[in-house]
DRENVEXDREN-473538 format. One record per atom (N, C-alpha, C): x negated, y, z; residue in one letter. Coordinates in steps of 0.1 Angstrom, whole numbers, padded with zeros to 4 digits, always signed. Atoms other than C-alpha are relative to their C-alpha. Example, Ala and Ser with C-alpha at 12.3 -4.5 7.8 and 13.67 -1.06 7.14 Angstrom:
REM residues 2
-0009-0012+0000A -0123-0045+0078A -0009+0012+0000A +0009-0011+0000S -0137-0011+0071S +0008+0011+0008S 
This chain:
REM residues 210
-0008-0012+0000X +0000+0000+0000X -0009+0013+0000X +0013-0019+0003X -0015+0036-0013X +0014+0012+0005X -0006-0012-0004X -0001+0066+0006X -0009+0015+0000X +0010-0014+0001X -0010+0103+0003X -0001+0005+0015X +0005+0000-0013X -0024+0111+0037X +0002+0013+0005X +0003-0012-0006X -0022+0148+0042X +0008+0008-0008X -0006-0008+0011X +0002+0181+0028X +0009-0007-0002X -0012+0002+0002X +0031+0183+0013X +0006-0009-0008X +0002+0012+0005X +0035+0148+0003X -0005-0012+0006X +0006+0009-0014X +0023+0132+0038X +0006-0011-0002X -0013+0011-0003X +0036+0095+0037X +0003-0007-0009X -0010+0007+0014X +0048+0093+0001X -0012-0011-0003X +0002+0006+0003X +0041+0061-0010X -0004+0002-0018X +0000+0001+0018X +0022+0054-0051X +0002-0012+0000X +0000+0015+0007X +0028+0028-0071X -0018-0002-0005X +0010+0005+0000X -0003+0004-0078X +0003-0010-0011X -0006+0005+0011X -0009-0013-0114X -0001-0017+0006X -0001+0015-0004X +0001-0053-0108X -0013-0005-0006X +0008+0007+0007X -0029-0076-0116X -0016+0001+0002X +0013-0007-0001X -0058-0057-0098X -0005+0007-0011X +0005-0004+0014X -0063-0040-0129X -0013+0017+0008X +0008-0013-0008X -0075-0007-0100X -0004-0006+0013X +0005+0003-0013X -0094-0008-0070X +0004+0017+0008X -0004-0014-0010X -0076+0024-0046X -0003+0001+0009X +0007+0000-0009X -0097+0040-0026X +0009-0002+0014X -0006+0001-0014X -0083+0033+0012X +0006+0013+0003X -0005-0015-0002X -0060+0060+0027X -0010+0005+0013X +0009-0005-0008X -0086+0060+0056X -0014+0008-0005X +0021-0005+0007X -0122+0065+0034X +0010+0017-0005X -0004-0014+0006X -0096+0092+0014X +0004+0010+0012X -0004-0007-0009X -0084+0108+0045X -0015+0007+0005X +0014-0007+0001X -0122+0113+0052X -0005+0004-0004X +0004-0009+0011X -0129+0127+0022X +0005+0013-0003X -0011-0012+0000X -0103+0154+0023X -0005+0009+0013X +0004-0004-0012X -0111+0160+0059X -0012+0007-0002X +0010-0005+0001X -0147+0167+0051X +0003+0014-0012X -0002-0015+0009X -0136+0194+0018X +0007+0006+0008X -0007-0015-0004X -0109+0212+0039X -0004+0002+0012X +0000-0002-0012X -0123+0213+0072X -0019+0001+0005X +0016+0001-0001X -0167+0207+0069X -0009+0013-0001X +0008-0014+0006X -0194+0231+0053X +0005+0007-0010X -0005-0008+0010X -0177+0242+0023X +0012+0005+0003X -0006-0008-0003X -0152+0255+0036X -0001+0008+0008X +0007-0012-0010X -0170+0273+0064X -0006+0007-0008X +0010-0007+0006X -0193+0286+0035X +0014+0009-0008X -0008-0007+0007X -0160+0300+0023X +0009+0010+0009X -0007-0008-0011X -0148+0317+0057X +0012-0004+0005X -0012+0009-0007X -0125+0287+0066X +0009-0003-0007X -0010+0005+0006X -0106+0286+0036X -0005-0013-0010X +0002+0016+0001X -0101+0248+0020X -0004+0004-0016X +0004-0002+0019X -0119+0249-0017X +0007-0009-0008X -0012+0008+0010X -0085+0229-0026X +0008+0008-0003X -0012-0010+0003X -0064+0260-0024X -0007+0005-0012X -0003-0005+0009X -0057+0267-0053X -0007-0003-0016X +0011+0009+0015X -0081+0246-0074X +0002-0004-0011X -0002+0007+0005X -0082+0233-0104X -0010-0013-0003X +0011+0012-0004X -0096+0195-0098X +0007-0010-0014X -0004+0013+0010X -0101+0164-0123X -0003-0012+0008X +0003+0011-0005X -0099+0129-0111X +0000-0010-0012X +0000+0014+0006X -0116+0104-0131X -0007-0012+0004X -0003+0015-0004X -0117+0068-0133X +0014+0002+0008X -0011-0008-0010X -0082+0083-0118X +0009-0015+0007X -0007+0017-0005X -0066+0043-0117X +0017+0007+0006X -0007-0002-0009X -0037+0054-0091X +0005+0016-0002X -0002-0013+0002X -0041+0091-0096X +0000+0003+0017X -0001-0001-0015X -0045+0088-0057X -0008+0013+0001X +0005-0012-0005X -0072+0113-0051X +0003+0011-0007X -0003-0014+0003X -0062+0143-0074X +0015+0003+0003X -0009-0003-0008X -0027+0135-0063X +0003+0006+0015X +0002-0003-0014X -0036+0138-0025X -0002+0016-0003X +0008-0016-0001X -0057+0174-0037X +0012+0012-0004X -0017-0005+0007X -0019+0186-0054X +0003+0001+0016X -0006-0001-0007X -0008+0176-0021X -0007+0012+0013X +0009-0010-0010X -0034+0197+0001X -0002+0013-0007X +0001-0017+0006X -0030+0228-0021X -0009+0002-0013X +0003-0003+0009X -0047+0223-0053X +0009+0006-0007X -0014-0010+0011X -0029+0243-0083X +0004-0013-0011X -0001+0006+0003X -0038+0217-0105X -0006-0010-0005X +0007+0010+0002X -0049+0183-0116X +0000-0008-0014X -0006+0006+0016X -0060+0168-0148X -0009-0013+0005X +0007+0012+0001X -0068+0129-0149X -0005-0008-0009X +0006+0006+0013X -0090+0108-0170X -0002-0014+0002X -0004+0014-0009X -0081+0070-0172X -0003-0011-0013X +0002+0005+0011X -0091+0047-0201X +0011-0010-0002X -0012+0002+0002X -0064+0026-0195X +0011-0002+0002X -0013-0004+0009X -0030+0025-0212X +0009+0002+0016X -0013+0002-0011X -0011+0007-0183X -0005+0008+0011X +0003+0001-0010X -0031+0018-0158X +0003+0021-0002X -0001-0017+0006X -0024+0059-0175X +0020+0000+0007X -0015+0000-0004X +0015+0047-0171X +0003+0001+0014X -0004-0010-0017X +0013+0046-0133X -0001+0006+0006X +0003-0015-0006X -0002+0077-0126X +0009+0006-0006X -0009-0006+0009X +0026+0092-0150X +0014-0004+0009X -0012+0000-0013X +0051+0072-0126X -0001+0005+0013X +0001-0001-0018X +0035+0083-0093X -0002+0015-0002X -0002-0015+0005X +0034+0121-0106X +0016+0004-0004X -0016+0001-0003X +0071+0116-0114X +0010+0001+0011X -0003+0000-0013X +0076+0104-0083X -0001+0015+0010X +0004-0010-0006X +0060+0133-0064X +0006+0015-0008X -0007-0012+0013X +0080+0161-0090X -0016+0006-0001X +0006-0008+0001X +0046+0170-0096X -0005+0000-0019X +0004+0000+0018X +0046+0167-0138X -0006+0012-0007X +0008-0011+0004X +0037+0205-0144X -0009+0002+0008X +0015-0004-0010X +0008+0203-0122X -0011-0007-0008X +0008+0013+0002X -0006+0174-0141X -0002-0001-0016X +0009+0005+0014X -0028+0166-0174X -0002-0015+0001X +0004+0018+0002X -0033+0128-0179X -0004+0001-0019X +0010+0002+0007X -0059+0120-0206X -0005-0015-0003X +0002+0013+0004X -0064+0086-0220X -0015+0002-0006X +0007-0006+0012X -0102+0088-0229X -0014-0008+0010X +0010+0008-0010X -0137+0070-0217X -0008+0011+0003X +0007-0009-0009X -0151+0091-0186X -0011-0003-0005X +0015+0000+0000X -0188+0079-0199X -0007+0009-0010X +0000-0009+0013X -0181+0097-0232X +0014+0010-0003X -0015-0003+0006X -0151+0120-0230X -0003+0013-0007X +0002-0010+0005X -0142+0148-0251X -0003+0011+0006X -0003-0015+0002X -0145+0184-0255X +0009+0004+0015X -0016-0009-0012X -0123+0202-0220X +0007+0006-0009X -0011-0010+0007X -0093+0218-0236X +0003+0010+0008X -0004-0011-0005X -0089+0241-0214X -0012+0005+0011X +0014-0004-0012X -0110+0259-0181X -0004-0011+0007X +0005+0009-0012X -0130+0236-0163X -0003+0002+0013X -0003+0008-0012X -0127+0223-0130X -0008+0005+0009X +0010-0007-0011X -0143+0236-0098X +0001-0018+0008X +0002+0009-0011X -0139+0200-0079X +0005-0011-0008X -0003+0009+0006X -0139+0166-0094X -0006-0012+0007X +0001+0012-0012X -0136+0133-0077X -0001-0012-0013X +0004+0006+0010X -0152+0107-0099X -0003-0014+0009X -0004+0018-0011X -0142+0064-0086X -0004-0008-0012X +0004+0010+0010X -0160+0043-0115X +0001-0012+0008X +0001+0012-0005X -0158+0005-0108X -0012+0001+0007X +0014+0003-0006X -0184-0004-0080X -0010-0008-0009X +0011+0006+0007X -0218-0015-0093X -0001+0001-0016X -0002-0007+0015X -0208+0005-0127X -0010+0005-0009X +0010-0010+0004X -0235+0025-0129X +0006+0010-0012X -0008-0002+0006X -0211+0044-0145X +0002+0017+0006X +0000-0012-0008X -0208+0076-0124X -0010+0009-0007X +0011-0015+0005X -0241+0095-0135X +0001+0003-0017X -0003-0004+0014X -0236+0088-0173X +0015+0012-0005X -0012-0006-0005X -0197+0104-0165X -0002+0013+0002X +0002-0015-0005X -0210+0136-0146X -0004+0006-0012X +0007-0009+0015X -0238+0140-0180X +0010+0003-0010X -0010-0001+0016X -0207+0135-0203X +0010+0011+0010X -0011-0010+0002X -0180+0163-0186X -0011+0008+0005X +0007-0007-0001X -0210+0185-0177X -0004+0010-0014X +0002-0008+0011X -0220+0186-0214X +0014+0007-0009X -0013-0007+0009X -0187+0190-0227X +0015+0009+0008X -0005-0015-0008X -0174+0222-0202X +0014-0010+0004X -0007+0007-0010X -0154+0198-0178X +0000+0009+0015X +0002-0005-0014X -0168+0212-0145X -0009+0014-0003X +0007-0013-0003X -0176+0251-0137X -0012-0004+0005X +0012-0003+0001X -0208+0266-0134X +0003+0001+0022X -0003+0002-0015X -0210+0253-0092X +0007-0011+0005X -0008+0010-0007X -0185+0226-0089X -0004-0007+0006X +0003+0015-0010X -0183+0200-0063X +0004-0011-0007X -0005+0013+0007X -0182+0166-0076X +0001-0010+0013X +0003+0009-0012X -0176+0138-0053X +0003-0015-0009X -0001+0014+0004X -0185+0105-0064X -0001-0013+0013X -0001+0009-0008X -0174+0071-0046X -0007-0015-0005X +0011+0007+0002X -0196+0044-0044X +0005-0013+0009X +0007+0014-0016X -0200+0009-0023X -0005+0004+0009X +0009-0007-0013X -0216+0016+0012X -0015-0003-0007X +0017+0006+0000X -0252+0001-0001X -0003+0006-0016X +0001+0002+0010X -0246+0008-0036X -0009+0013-0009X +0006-0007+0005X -0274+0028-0053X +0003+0010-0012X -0009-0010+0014X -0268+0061-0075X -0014+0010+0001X +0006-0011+0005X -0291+0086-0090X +0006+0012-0007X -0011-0011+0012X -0276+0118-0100X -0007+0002-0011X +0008-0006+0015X -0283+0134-0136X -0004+0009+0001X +0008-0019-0002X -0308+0161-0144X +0009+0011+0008X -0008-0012-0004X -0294+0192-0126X +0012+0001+0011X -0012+0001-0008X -0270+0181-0107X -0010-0002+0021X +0008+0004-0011X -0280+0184-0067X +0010-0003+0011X -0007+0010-0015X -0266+0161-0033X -0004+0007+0006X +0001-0005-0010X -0256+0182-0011X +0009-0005+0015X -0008+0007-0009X -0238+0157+0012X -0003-0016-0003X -0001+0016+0004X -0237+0117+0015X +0009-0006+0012X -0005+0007-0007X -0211+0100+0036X +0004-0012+0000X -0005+0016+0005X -0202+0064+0043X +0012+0000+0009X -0009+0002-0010X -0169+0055+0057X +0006-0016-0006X -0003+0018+0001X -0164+0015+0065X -0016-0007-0016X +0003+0003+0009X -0171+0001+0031X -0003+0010-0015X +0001-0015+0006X -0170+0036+0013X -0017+0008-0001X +0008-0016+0002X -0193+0060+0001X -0001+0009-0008X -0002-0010+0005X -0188+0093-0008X -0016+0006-0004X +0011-0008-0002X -0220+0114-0024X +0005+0012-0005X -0006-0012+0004X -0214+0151-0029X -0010+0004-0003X +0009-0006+0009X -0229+0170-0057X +0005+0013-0006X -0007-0013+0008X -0232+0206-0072X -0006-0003-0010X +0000-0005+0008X -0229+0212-0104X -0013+0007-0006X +0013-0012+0004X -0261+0230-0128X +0008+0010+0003X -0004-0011+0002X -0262+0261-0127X +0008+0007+0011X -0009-0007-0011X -0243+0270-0096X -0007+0007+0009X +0004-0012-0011X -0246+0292-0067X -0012-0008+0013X +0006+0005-0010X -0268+0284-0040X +0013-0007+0006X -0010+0004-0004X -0256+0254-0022X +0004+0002+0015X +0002+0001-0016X -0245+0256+0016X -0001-0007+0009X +0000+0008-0005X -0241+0241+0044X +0001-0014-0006X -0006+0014-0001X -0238+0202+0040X +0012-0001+0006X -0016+0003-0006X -0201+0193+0048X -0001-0013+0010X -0003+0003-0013X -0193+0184+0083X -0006-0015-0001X -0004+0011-0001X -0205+0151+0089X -0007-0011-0012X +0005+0008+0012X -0217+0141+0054X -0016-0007+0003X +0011+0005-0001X -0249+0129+0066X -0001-0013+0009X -0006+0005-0009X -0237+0104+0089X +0011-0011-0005X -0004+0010+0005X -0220+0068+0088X +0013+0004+0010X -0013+0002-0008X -0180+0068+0098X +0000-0014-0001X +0000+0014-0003X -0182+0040+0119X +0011-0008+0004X -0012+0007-0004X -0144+0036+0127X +0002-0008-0003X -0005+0011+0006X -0130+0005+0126X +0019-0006+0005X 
């Protein structure tokens, strides 16, 4: 069972494609992932306000559409998703239905390792969930970096295995690493961006709840 954890949307249940076809991150690892953007260093580096208001975030490998849905629900403006596949494009299309959130939402059928051109402004915060042991994540960031996906500064947050080895791409710098359980988050800016700040709350450090 995948629930949105936080905001206006607390509770609501998504649908999940039958057949394992996605792996959804936990509503605990996601709840600590959220926790850490609206409440860590980047939002202190912003004078307390959550760098979801008002965002516009991409979630790819989106599967579920769980995490850009949750960021809709914590005050993003809006969310475009990138999902290769078909069926797995139709349940994020039901679970944005579900939530009335359809003018909030872009869905993109298209491979994160190579996707097109952005159509429109790119993204200040993008949550990027490739299959574990993908190695799939750094080729992803090089491909919406070159093709004006993510603003000049974005946060990216890529999820990982707890053990599971990642190298970011040229340019890109880790300014956070958290593990929660079986989870791990690494947080990264963007080329070209502003000096980065604090490390967000915590990101250095294993969430050992169980």
């Amino acid at each position: 069972m995948v629930r949105i954890t936080a905001g206006r949307h607390r509770g609501r249940r998504l649908a999940v494609p039958e057949g394992g076809a996605v792996r959804p991150t936990s509503d605990r690892a996601r709840e600590t992932l959220f926790n850490i953007l609206v409440h860590g260093g980047l939002a202190r580096a912003r004078g307390g306000a959550s760098p979801l208001d008002g965002a516009g975030v991409l979630d790819v490998f989106a599967g579920t559409g769980a995490l850009g849905l949750e960021a809709l629900s914590r005050g993003a403006a809006h969310a475009t998703f990138i999902e290769a596949e078909p069926s797995v494009l139709k349940c994020l299309g039901l679970n944005a239905r579900r939530l009335g959130e359809e003018a909030r939402v872009t869905m993109l059928r298209a491979d994160a390792a190579r996707p097109p051109p952005a159509p429109g402004a790119p993204s200040s915060i993008a949550f990027l969930d490739p299959p574990y042991e993908s190695g799939l994540a750094a080729a992803a960031l090089s491909g919406l970096a070159a093709q004006g996906w993510l603003a000049e500064g974005a946060i990216s947050v890529v999820e990982l295995r707890a053990k599971e080895s990642f190298d970011p791409p040229a340019g890109f710098t880790v300014i956070g690493d958290r593990r929660s359980g079986d989870t791990r988050f690494v947080f990264l800016r963007s080329p070209a961006g502003e000096e980065a700040p604090a490390s967000p709350q915590g990101a250095n450090h294993q969430d050992t709840k169980t």
